[in-house]
DRENLUMFI-665349 format. One record per residue (C-alpha): residue number from 1; x negated, z, y negated; residue in three letters. Coordinates in Angstrom, 3 decimals, padded with zeros to 6 digits. Layout:
DRENLUMFI-665349
@seq = NUM&east = X&up = Z&north = Y&type = ala
...
END
This chain:
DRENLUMFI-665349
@seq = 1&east = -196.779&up = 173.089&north = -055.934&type = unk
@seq = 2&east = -198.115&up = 175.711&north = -057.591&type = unk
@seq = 3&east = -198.972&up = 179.561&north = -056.690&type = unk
@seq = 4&east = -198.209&up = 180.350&north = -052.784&type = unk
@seq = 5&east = -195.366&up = 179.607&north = -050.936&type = unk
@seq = 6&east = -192.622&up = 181.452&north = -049.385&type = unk
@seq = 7&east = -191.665&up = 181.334&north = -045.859&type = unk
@seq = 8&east = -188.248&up = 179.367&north = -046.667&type = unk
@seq = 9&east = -190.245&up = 176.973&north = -048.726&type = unk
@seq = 10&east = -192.694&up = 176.508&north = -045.591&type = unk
@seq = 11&east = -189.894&up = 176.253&north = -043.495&type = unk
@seq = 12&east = -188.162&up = 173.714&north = -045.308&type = unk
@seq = 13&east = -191.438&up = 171.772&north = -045.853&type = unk
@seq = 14&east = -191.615&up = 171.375&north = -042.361&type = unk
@seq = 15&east = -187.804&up = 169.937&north = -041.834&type = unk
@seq = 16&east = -188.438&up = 167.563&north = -044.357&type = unk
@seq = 17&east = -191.629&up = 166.581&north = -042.538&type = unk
@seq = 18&east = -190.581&up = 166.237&north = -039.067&type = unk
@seq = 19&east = -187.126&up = 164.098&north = -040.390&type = unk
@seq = 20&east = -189.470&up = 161.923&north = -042.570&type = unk
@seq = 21&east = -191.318&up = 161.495&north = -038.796&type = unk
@seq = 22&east = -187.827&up = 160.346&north = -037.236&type = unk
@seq = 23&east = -187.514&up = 158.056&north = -040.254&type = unk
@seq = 24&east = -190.273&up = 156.456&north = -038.844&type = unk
@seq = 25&east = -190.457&up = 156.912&north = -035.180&type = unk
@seq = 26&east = -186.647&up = 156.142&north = -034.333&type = unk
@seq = 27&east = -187.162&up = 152.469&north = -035.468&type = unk
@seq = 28&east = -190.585&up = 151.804&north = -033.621&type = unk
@seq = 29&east = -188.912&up = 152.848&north = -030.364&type = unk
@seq = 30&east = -185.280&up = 151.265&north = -030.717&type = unk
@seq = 31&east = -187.568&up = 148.030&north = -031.739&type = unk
@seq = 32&east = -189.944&up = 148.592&north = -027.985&type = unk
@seq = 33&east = -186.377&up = 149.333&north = -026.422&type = unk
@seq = 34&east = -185.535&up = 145.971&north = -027.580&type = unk
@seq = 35&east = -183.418&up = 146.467&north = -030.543&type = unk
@seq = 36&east = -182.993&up = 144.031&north = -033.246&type = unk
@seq = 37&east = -185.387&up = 144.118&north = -036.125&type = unk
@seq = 38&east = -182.059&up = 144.264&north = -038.487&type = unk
@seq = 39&east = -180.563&up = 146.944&north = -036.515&type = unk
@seq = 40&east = -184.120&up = 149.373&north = -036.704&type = unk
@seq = 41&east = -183.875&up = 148.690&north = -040.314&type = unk
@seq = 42&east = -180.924&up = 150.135&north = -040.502&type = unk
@seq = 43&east = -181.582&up = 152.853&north = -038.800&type = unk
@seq = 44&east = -184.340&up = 153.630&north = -040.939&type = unk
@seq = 45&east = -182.676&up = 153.331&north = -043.917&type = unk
@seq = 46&east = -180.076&up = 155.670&north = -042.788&type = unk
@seq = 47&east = -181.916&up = 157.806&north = -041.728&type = unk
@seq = 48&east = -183.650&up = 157.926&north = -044.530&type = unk
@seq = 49&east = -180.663&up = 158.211&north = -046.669&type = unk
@seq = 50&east = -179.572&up = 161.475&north = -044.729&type = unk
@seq = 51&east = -182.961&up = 163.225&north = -045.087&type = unk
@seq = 52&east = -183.419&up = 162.360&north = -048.537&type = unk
@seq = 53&east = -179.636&up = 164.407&north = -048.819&type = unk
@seq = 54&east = -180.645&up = 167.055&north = -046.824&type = unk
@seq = 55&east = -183.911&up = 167.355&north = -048.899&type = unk
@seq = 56&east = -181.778&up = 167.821&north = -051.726&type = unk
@seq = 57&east = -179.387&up = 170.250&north = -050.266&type = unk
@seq = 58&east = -182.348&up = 172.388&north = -048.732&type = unk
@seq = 59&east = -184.102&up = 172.801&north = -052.234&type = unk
@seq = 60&east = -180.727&up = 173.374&north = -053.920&type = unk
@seq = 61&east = -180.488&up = 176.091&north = -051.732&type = unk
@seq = 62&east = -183.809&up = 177.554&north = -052.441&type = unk
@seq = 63&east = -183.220&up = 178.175&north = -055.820&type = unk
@seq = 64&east = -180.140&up = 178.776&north = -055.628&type = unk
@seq = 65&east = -181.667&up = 181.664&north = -053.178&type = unk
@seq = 66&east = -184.411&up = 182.768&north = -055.534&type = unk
@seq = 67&east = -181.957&up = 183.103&north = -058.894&type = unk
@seq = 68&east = -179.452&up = 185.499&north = -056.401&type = unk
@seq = 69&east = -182.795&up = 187.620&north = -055.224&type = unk
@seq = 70&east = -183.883&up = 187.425&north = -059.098&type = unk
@seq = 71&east = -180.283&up = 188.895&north = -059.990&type = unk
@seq = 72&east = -180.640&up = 191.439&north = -057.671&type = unk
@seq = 73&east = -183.505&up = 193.006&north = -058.129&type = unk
@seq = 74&east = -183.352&up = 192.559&north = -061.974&type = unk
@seq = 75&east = -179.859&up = 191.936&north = -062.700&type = unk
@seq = 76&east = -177.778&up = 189.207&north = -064.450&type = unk
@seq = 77&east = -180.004&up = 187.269&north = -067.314&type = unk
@seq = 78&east = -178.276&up = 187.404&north = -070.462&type = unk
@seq = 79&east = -176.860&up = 183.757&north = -070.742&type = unk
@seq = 80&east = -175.256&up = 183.977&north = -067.619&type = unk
@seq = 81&east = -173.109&up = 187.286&north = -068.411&type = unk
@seq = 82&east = -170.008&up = 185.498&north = -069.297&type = unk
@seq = 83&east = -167.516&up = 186.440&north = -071.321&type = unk
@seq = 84&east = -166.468&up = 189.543&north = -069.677&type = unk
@seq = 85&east = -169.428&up = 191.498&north = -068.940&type = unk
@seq = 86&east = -170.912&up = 191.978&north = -072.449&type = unk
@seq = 87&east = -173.120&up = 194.576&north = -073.100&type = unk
@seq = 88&east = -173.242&up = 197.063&north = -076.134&type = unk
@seq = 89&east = -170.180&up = 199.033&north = -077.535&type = unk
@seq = 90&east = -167.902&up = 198.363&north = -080.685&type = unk
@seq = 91&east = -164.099&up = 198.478&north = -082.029&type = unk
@seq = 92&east = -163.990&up = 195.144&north = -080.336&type = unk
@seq = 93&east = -164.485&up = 196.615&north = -076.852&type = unk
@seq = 94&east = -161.220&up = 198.659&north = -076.663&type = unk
@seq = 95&east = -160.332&up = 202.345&north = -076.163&type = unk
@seq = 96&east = -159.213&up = 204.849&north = -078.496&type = unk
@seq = 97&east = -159.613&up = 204.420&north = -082.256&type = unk
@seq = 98&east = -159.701&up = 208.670&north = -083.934&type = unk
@seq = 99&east = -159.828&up = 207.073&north = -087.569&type = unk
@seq = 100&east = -162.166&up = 209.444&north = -088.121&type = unk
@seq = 101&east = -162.772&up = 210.078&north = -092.017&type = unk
@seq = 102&east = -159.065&up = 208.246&north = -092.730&type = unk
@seq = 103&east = -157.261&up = 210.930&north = -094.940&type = unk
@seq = 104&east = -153.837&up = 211.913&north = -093.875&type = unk
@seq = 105&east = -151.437&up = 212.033&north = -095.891&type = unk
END
């Protein structure tokens, strides 16, 4: 990574470090507990399945967490406006039309 980190990126670093740990750990002692080499495979694999998820999910999050903060403090970027929160004025936008320089007659 570049630049410094955050403390919800150091946080999160961590998680993912300690469940890659289990990954490994959980199988070496259900295999000394006398647990079939099969079943601590499993295991593993699972396990490794969740944290790989919950990897995802966490860094999801994170950005997800940084564009809101972004939003805040800067407000909406342009592309994500929608349909309903244009900016800028015009005939378009409703209210009252005066006609102006139409003659009456």
């Amino acid at each position: 990574m570049s630049g410094p980190r955050t403390p919800a990126e150091d946080s999160t670093t961590d998680v993912v470090r300690w469940a890659a740990f289990s990954c490994v750990l959980v199988p070496v002692v259900l295999l000394l507990y006398g647990t079939s080499l099969a079943g601590a495979t499993g295991t593993a694999l699972g396990l490794a399945a969740v944290t790989a998820v919950c990897r995802l999910l966490l860094r999801q999050s994170e950005r997800g967490a940084t564009r809101l903060r972004q939003e805040e403090l800067h407000g909406p970027s342009p592309r994500r406006r929608g349909r309903h929160h244009r900016t800028g004025t015009g005939a378009h936008r409703g209210g009252r039309h005066t006609g102006g320089n139409t003659p009456v007659g």
